[in-house]
N, C-alpha and C positions, 0 to 999 in steps of 0.2 A: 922897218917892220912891214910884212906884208899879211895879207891874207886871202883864202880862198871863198867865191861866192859861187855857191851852185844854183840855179833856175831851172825847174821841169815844171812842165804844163802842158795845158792845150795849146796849138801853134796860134800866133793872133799877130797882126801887124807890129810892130813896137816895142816889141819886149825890150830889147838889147837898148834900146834907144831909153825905156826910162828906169833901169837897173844904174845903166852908166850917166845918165843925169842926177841920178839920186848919188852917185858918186861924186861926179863932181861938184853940185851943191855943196858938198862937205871937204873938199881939196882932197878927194880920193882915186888915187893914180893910175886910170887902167894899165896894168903891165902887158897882159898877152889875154886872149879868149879866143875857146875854142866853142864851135855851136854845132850840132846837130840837131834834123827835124826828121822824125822814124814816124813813118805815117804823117798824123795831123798831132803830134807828139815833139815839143818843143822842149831839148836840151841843151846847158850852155854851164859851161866853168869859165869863171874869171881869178886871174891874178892879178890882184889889187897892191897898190903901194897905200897904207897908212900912214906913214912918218908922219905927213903934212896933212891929217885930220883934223877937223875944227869942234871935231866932236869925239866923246871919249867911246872907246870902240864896243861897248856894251849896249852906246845908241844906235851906233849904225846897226848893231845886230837886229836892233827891237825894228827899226826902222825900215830895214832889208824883209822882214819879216812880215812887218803890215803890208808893205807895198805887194809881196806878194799875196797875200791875205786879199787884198783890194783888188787885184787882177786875177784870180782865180790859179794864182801858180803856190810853185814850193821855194822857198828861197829862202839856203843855207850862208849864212858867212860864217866864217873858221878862222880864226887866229892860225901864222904858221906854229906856235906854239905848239899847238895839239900835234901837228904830223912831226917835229922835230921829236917831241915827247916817246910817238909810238915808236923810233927807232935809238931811242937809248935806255940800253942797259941797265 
């Protein structure tokens, strides 16, 4: 199972660094990221592996959530559920 993490915010030293430690904490698998910085304007999508979660994925959300809460960012996690969903029938 995978999922999507999105991050927007002001740009600041660290971000990628404790988005993907708050993954790993949990045995969550960075797959691939992509980042952009537009201005002083920091964007970033991650594809994340879940299988090997030690936590049930309704915590990483809340979790993904504070943290950005705590650093002044936005930060979306998504089950692939939801994007498989918008393309069936």
């Amino acid at each position: 199972m995978r999922a999507v993490i999105t991050v927007v915010g002001k740009d600041a030293v660290g971000i990628l660094a404790k988005v993907s430690g708050r993954c790993s904490d949990h045995r969550v698998n960075v797959i691939e990221v992509t980042q952009s910085i537009i201005q002083d304007m920091f964007a970033m999508i991650m594809m994340v592996d879940i299988s090997a979660s030690t936590i049930p994925f309704t915590e990483l959300v809340d979790e993904m959530t504070a943290l950005g809460e705590e650093n002044g960012l936005v930060i979306h996690c998504m089950h692939e559920d939801i994007f498989n969903a918008m393309h069936t029938i």
